[in-house]
N, C-alpha and C positions, 0 to 999 in steps of 0.2 A: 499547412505543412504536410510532407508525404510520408505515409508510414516508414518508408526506410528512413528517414531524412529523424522523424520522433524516434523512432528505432536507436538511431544514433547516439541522437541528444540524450534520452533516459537512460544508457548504457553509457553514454558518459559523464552524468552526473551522480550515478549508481554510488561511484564510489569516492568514500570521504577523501583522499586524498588529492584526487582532482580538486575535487571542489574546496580542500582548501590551495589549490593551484591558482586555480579563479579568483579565489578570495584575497590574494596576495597582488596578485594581477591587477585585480580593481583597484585595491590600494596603491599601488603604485603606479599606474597607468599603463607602465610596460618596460619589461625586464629580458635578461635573458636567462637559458636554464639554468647558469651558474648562478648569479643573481639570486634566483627562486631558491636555488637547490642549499646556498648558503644559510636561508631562515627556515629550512628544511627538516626533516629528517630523514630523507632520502637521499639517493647522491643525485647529480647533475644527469647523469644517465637513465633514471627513473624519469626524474621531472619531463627531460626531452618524452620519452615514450607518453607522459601522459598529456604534454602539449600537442605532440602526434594525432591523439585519440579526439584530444578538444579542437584542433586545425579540424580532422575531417568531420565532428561534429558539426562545424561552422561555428563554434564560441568561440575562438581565437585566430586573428590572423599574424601571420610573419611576414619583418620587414627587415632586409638584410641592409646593414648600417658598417660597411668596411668588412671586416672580417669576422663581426657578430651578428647572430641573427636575434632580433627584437622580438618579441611575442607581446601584444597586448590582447583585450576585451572587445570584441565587436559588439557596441552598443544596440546595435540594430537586431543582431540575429539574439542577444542575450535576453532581450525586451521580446521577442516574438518566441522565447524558449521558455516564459516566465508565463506569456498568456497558455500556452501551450499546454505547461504543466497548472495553470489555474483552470482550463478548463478541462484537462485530467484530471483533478480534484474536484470538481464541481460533479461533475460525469459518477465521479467513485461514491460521491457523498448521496448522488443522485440511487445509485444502486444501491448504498449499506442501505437509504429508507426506505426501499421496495423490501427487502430481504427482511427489516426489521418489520415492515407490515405483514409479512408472510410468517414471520415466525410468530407475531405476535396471533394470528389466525390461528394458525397451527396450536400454540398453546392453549387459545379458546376452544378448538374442534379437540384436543386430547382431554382436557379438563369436562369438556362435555359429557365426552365417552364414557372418563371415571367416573362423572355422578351417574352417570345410565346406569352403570354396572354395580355399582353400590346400592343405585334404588333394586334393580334386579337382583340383586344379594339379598338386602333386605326384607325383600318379598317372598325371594324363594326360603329365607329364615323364619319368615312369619309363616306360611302355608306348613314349613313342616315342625314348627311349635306349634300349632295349631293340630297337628294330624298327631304327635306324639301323645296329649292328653286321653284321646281316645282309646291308641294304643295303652297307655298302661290302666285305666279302665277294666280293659278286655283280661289283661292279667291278673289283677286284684280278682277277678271273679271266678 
């Protein structure tokens, strides 16, 4: 599939409304916008525009039957928008584990640091209890 072509499709799947257009669609094989717009809560005028968006997605075609025009599911291109977005999901999940290994790094190299800096704390604590003993010595005398 061509970036414009995916471009399409995830912009028009984006939004819940289409998709439940689609969902309607499937269930019934094939409607028209009034039809759709009836189990709706939109009007007839909405539906058409989002049929519009799913026609040039390639998820729906139209079939004019007298002086209606029919909208159903293109089984074909709905199956090739499904691998599409599974291996857009594969891809994503592919990346959160690289980021999750980086971050997981990342929290080992900061946690490192802290204890450096705590042992160097420490040290520079003990060098100067160490130096302070002497100091008050010098004053008692």
């Amino acid at each position: 599939m061509s970036e414009p072509a995916e471009d399409e499709l995830w912009a028009a799947v984006a939004e819940p409304s289409r998709r439940r257009v689609l969902d309607l669609l499937l269930a019934r094989g094939e409607a028209t916008p009034t039809t759709l717009a009836a189990q709706l809560p939109f009007t007839r005028q909405a539906v058409a525009k989002h049929l519009a968006v799913l026609d040039r997605a390639g998820l729906v075609e139209a079939r004019r039957s007298g002086r209606e025009v029919l909208y159903a599911v293109r089984p074909d291109r709905l199956d090739e928008a499904a691998r599409a977005m599974a291996a857009a999901a594969r891809q994503m999940a592919e990346a959160a584990a690289r980021w999750d290994r980086r971050l997981v790094a990342i929290k080992r190299l900061a946690e490192a640091a802290r204890k450096d800096e705590a042992a160097r704390e420490d040290q520079a604590a003990n060098r100067d209890g160490a130096a302070r003993p002497g100091e008050a010595d010098r004053e008692d005398g």
